[in-house]
The first five atom37 places (N, CA, C, CB, O) and aatype in JSON, in Angstrom:
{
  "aatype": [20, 20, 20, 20, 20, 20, 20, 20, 20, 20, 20, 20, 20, 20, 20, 20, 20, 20, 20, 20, 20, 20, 20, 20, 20, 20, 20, 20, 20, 20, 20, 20, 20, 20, 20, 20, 20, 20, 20, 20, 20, 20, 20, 20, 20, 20, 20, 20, 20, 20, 20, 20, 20, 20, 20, 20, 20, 20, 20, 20, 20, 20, 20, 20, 20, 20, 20, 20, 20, 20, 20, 20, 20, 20, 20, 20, 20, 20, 20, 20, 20, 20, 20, 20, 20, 20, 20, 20, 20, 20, 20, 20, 20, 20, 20, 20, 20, 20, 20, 20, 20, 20, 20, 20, 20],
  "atom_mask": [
    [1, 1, 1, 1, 1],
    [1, 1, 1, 1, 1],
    [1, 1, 1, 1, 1],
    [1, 1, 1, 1, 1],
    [1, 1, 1, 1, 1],
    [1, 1, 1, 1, 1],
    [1, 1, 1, 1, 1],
    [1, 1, 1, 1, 1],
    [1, 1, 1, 1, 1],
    [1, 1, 1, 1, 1],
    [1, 1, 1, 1, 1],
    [1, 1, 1, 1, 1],
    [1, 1, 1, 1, 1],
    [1, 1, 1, 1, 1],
    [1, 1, 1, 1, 1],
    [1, 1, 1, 1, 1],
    [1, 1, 1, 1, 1],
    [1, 1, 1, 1, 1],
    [1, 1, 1, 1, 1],
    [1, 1, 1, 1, 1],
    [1, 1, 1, 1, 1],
    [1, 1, 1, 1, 1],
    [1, 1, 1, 1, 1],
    [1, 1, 1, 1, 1],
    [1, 1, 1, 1, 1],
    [1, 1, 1, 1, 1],
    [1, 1, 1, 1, 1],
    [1, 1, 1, 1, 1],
    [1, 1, 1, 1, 1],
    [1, 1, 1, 1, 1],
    [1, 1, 1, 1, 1],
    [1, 1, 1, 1, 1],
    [1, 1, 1, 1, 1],
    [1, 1, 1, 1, 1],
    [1, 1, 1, 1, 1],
    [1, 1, 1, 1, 1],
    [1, 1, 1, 1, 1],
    [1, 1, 1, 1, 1],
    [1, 1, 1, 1, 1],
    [1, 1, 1, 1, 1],
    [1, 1, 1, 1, 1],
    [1, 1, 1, 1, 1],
    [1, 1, 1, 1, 1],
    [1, 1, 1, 1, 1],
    [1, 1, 1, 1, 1],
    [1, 1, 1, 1, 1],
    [1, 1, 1, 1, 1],
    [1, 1, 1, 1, 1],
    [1, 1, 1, 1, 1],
    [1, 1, 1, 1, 1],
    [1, 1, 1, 1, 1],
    [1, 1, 1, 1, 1],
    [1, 1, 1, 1, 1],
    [1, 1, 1, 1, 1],
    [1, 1, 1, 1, 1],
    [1, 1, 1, 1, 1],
    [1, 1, 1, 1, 1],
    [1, 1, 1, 1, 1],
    [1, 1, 1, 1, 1],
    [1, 1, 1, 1, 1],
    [1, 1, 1, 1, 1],
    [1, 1, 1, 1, 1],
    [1, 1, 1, 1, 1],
    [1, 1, 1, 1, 1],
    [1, 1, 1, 1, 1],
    [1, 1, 1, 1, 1],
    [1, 1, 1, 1, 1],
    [1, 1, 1, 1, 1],
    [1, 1, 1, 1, 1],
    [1, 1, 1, 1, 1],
    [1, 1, 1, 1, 1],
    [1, 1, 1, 1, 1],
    [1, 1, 1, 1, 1],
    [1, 1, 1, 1, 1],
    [1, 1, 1, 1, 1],
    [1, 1, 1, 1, 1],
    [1, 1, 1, 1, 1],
    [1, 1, 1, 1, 1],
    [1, 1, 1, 1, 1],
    [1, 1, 1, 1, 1],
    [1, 1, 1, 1, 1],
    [1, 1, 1, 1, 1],
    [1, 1, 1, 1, 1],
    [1, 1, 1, 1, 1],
    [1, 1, 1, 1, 1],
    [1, 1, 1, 1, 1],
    [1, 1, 1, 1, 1],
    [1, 1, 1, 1, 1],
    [1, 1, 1, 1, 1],
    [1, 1, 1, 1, 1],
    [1, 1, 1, 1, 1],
    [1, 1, 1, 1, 1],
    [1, 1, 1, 1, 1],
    [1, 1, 1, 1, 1],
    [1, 1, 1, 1, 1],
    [1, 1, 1, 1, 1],
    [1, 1, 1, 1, 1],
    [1, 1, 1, 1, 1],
    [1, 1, 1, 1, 1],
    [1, 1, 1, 1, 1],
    [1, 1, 1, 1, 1],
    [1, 1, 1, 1, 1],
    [1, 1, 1, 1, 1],
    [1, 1, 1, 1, 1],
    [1, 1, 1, 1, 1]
  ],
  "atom_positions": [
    [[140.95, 90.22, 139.43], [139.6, 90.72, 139.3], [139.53, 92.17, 139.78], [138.63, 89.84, 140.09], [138.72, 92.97, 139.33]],
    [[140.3, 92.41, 140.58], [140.58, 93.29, 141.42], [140.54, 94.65, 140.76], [141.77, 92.96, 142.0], [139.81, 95.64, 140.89]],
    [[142.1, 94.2, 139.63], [142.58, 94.91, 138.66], [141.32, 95.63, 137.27], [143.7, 93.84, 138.15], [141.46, 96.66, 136.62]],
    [[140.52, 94.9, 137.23], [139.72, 94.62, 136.03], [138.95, 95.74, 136.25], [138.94, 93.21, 135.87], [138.73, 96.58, 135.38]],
    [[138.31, 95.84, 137.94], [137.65, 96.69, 138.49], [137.89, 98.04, 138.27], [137.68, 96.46, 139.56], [137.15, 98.77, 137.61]],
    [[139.03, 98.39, 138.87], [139.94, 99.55, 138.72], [140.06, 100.31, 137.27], [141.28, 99.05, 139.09], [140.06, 101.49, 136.94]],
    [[140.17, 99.09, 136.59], [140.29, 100.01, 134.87], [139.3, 99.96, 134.29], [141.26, 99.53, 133.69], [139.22, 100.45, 133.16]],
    [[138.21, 99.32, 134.93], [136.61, 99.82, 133.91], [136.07, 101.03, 134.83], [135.0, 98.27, 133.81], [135.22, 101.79, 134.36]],
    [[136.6, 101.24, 136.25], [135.98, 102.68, 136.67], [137.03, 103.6, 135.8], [136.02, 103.04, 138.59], [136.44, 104.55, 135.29]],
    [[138.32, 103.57, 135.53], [138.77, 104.51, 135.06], [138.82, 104.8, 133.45], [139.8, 104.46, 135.61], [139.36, 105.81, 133.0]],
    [[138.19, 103.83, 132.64], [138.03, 103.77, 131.64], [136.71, 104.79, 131.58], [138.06, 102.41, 131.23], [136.69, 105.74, 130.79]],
    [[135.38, 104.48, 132.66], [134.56, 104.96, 132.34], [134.46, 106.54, 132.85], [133.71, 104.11, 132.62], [133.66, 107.33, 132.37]],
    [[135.39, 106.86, 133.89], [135.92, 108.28, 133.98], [136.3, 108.87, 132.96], [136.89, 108.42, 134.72], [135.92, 110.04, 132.87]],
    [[137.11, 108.35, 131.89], [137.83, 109.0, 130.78], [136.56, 109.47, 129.94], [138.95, 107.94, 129.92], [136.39, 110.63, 129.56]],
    [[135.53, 108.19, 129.65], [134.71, 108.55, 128.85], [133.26, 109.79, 129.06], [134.41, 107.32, 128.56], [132.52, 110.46, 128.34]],
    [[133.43, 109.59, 130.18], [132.41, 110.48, 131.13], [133.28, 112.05, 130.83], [132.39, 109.84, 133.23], [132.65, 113.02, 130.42]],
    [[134.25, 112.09, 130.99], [134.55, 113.62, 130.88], [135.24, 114.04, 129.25], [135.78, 114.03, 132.25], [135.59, 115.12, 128.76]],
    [[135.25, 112.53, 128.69], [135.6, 113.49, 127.5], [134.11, 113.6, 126.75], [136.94, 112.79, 126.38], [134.01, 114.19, 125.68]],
    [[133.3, 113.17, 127.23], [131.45, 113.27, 126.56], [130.81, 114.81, 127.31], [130.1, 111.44, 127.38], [129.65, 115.14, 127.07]],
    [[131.63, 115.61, 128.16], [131.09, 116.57, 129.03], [131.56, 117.7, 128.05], [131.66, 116.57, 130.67], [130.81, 118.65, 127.86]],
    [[132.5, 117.65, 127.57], [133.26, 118.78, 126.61], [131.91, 119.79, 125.7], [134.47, 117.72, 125.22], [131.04, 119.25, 125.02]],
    [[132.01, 121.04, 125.87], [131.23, 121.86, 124.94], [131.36, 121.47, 123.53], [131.61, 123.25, 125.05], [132.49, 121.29, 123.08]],
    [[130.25, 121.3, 122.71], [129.82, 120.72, 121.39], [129.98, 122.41, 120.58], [127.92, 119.8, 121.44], [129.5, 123.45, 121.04]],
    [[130.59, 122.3, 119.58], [130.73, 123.62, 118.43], [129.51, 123.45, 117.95], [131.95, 123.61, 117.1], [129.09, 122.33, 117.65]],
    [[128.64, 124.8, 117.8], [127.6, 125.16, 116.9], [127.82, 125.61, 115.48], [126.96, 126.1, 117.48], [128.31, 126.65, 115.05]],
    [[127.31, 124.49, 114.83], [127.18, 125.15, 112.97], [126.73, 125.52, 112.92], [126.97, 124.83, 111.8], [125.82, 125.44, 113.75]],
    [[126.68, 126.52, 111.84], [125.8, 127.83, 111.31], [125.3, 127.49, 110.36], [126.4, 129.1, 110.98], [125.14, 126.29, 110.12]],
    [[124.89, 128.45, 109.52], [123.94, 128.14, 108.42], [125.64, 127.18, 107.42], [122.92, 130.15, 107.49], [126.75, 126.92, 107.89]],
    [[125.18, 126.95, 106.22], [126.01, 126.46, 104.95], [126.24, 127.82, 104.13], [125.13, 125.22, 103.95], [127.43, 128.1, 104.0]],
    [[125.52, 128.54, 103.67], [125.65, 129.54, 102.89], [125.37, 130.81, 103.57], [124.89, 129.35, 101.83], [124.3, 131.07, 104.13]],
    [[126.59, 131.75, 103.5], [126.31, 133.08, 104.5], [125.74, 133.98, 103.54], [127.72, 133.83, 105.29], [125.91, 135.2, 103.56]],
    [[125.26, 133.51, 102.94], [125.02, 134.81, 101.82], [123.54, 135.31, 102.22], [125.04, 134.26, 99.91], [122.61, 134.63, 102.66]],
    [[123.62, 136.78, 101.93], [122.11, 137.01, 103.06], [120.41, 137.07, 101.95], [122.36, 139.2, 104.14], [119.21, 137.04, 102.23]],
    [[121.08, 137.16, 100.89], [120.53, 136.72, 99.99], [119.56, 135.75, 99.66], [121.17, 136.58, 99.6], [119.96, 134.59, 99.67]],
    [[117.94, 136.02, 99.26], [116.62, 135.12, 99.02], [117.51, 134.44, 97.43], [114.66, 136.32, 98.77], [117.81, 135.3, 96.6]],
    [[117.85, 133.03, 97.13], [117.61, 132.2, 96.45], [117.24, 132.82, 95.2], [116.81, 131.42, 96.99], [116.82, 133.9, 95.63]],
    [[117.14, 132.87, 94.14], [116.49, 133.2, 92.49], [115.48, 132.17, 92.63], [117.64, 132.9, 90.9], [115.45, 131.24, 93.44]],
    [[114.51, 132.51, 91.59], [113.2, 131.92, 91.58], [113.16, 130.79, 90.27], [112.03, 133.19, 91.44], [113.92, 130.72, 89.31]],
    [[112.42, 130.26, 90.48], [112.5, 128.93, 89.24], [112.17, 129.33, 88.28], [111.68, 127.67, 89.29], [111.71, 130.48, 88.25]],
    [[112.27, 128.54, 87.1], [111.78, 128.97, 85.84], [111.25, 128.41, 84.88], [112.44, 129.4, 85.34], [111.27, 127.19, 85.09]],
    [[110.62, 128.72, 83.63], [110.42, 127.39, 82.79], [108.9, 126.51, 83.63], [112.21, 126.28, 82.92], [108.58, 125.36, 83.32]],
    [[108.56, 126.89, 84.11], [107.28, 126.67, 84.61], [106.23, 125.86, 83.64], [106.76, 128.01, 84.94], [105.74, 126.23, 82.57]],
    [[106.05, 124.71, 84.33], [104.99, 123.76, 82.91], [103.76, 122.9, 83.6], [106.15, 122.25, 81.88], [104.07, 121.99, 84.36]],
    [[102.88, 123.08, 83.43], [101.91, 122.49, 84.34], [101.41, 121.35, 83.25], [100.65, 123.66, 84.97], [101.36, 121.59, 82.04]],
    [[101.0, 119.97, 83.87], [100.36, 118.96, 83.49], [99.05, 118.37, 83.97], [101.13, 118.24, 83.56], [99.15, 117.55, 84.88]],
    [[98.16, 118.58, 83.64], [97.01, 118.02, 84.33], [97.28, 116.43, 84.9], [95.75, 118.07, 83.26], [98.05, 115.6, 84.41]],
    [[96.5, 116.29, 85.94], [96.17, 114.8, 86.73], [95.19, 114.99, 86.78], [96.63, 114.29, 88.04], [94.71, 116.06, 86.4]],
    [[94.5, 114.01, 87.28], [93.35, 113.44, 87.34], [93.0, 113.71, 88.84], [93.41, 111.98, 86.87], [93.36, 112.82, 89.62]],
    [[92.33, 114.85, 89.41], [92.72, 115.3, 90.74], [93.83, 115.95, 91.02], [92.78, 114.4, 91.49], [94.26, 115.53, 92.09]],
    [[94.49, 116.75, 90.59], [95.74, 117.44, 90.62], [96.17, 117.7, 89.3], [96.75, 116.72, 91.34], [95.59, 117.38, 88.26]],
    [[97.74, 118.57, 89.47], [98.53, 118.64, 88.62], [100.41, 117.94, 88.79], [98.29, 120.08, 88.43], [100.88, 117.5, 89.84]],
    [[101.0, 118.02, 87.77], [102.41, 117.73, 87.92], [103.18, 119.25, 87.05], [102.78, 115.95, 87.08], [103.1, 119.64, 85.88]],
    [[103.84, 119.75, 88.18], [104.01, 121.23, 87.69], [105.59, 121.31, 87.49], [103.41, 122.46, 88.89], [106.22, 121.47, 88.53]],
    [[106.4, 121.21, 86.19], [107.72, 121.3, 86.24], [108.53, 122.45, 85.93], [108.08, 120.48, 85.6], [108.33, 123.23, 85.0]],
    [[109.6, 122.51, 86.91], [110.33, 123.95, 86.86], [111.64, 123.84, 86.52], [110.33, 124.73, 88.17], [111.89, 122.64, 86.39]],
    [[112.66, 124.57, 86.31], [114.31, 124.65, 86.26], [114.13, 125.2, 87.61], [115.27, 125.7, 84.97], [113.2, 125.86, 88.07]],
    [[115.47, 124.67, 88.27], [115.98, 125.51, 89.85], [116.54, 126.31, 89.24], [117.0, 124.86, 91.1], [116.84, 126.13, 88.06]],
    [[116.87, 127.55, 89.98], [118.15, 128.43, 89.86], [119.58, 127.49, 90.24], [117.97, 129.81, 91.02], [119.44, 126.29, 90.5]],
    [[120.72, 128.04, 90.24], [121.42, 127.4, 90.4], [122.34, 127.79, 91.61], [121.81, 127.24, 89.34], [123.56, 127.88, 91.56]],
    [[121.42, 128.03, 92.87], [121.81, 129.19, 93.71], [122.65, 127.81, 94.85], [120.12, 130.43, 94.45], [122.39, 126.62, 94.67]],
    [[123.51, 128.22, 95.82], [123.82, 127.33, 96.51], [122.81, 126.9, 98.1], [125.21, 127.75, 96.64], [122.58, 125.88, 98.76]],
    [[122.46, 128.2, 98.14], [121.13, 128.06, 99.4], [120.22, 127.72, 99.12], [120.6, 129.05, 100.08], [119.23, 127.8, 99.84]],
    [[120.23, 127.26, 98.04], [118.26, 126.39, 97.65], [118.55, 125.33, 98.46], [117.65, 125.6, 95.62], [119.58, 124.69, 98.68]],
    [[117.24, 125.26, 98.92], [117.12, 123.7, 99.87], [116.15, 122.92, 99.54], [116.84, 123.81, 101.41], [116.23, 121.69, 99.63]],
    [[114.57, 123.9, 98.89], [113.35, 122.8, 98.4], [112.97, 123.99, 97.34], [111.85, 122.17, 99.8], [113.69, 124.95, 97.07]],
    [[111.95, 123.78, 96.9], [110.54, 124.17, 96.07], [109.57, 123.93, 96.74], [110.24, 123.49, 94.81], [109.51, 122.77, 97.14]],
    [[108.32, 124.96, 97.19], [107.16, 125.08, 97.49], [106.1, 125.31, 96.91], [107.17, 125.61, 98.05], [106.19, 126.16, 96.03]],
    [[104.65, 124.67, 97.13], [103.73, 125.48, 96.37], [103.02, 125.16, 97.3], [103.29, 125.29, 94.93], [103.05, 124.27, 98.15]],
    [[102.26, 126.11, 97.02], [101.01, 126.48, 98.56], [99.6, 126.77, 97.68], [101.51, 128.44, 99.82], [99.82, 127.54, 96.74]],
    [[98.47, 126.41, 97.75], [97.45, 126.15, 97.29], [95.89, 125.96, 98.11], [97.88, 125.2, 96.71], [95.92, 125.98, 99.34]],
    [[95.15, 125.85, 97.73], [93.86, 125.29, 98.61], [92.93, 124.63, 97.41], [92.88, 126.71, 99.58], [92.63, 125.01, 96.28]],
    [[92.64, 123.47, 98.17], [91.98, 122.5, 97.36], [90.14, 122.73, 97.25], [92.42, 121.02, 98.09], [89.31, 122.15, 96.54]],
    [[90.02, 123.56, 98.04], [88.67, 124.43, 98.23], [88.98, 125.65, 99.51], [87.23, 123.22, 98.76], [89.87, 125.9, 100.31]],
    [[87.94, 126.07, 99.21], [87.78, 127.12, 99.91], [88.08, 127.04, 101.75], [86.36, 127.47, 99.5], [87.37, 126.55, 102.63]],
    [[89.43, 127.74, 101.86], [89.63, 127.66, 103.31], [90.61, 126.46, 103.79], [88.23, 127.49, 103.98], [91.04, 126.3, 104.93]],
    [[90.89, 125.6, 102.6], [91.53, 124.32, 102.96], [92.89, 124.57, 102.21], [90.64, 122.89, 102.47], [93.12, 124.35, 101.02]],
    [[93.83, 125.12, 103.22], [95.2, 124.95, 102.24], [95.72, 124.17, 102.42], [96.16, 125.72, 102.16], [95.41, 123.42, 103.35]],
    [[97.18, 123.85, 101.35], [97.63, 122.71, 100.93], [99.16, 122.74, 100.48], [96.74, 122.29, 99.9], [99.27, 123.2, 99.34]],
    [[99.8, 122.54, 100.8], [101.67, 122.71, 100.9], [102.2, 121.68, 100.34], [102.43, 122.72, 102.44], [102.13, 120.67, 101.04]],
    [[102.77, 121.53, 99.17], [103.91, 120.01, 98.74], [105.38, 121.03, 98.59], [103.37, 118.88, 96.6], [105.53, 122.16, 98.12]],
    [[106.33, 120.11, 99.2], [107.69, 120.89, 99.09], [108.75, 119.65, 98.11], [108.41, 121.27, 101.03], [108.76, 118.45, 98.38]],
    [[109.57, 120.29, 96.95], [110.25, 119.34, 96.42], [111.89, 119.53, 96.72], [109.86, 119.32, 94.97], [112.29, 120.69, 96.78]],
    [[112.6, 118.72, 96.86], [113.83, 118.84, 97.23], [114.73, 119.55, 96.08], [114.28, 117.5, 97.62], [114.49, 119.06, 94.97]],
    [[115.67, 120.54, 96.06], [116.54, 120.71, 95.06], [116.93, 119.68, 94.28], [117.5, 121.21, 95.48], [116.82, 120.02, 93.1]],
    [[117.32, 118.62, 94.38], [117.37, 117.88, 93.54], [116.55, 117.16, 92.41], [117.7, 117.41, 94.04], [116.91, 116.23, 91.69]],
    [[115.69, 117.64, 92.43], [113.92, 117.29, 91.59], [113.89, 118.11, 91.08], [112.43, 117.15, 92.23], [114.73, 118.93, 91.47]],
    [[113.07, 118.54, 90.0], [112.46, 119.39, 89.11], [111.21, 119.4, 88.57], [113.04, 119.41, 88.27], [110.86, 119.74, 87.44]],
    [[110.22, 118.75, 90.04], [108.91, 118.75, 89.84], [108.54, 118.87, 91.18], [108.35, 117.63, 89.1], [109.2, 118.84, 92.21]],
    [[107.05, 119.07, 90.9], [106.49, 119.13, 91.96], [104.9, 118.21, 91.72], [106.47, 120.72, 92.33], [104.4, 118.27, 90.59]],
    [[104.29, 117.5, 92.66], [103.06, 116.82, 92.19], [102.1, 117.28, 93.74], [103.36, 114.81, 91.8], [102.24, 117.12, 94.95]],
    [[100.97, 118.02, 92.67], [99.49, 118.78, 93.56], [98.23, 117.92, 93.52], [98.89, 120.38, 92.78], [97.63, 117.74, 92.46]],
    [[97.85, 117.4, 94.63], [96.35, 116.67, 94.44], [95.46, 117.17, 95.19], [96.25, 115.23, 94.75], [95.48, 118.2, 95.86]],
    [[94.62, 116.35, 95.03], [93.06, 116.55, 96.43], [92.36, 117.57, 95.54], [93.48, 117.49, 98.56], [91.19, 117.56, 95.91]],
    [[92.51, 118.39, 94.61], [90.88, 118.69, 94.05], [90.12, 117.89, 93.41], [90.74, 119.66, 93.17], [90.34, 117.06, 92.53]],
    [[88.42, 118.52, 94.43], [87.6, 117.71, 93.25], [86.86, 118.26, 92.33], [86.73, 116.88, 93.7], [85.67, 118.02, 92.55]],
    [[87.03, 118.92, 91.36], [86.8, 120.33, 90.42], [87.84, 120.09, 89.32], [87.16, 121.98, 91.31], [88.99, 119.71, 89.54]],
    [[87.37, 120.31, 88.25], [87.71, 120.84, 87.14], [88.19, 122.1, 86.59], [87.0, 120.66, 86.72], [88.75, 122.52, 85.58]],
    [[87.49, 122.7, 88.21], [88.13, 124.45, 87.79], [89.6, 124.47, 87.56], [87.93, 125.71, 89.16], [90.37, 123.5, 87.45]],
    [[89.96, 126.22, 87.47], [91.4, 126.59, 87.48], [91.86, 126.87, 88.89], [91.66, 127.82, 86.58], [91.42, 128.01, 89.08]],
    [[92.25, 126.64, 89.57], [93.07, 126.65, 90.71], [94.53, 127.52, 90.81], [93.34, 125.27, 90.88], [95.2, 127.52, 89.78]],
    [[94.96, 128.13, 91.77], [95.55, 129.3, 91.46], [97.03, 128.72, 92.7], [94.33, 130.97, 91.81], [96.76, 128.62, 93.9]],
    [[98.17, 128.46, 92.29], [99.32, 127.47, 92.71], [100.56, 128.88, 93.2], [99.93, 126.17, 91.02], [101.11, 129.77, 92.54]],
    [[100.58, 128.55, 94.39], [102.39, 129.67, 94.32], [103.06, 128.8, 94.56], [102.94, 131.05, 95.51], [102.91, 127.86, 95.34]],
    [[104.03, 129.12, 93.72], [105.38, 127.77, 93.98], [106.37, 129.49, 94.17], [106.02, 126.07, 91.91], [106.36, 130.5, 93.48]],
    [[107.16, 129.09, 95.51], [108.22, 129.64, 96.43], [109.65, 128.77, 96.03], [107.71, 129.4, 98.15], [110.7, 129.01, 96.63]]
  ]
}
C-alpha cells in the first residue's frame, strides 16, 4: 500500500510539471496584410419581413464570414454574419414595405 502511495505522489509530480510548461502562441492563419476581395453577383429576394440576399465569395484564403449591417427602423441597427462556407445571407425584423438600404462587408 505503501508502494502505491509513493507512485501516485510521483505520478502526480510528473503531471503537475509537465502541465506548468509555457503554451506556444498561434498567430493569425493567413499573414497576408491584405483586406479580403469583396463579394459579388449580389441578388436580393424578398421575405415576408426581410430579405434573402445571395453573393459569390471571393476566393481569398482570409475570408472568415460575410456581413451586413442594416437598421430595421430608425436608430435600430441590425448585424447577420454568414460563414464562408454559405453563399447567403437572411435579413428580418422590418415592418415596412419600404426600400431599406443593406451593407454587406
Amino acid at each position: 500500500m505503501h508502494i502505491y502511495k509513493n507512485l501516485l505522489f510521483i505520478l502526480a509530480g510528473i503531471l503537475l510539471f509537465s502541465a506548468c510548461q509555457d503554451a506556444k502562441l498561434v498567430g493569425p492563419i493567413e499573414q497576408s496584410k491584405t483586406a479580403p476581395g469583396v463579394v459579388s453577383n449580389v441578388q436580393v429576394v424578398s421575405t415576408p419581413g426581410g430579405a434573402r440576399i445571395s453573393y459569390q465569395v471571393p476566393k481569398d484564403a482570409d475570408l472568415f464570414y460575410v456581413e451586413a449591417d442594416y437598421e430595421i427602423r430608425p436608430g435600430q441597427k441590425e448585424e447577420v454574419k454568414s460563414s464562408y462556407y454559405n453563399n447567403y445571407l437572411v435579413i428580418q425584423g422590418f415592418g415596412d414595405t419600404s426600400e431599406h438600404q443593406v451593407k454587406i462587408y
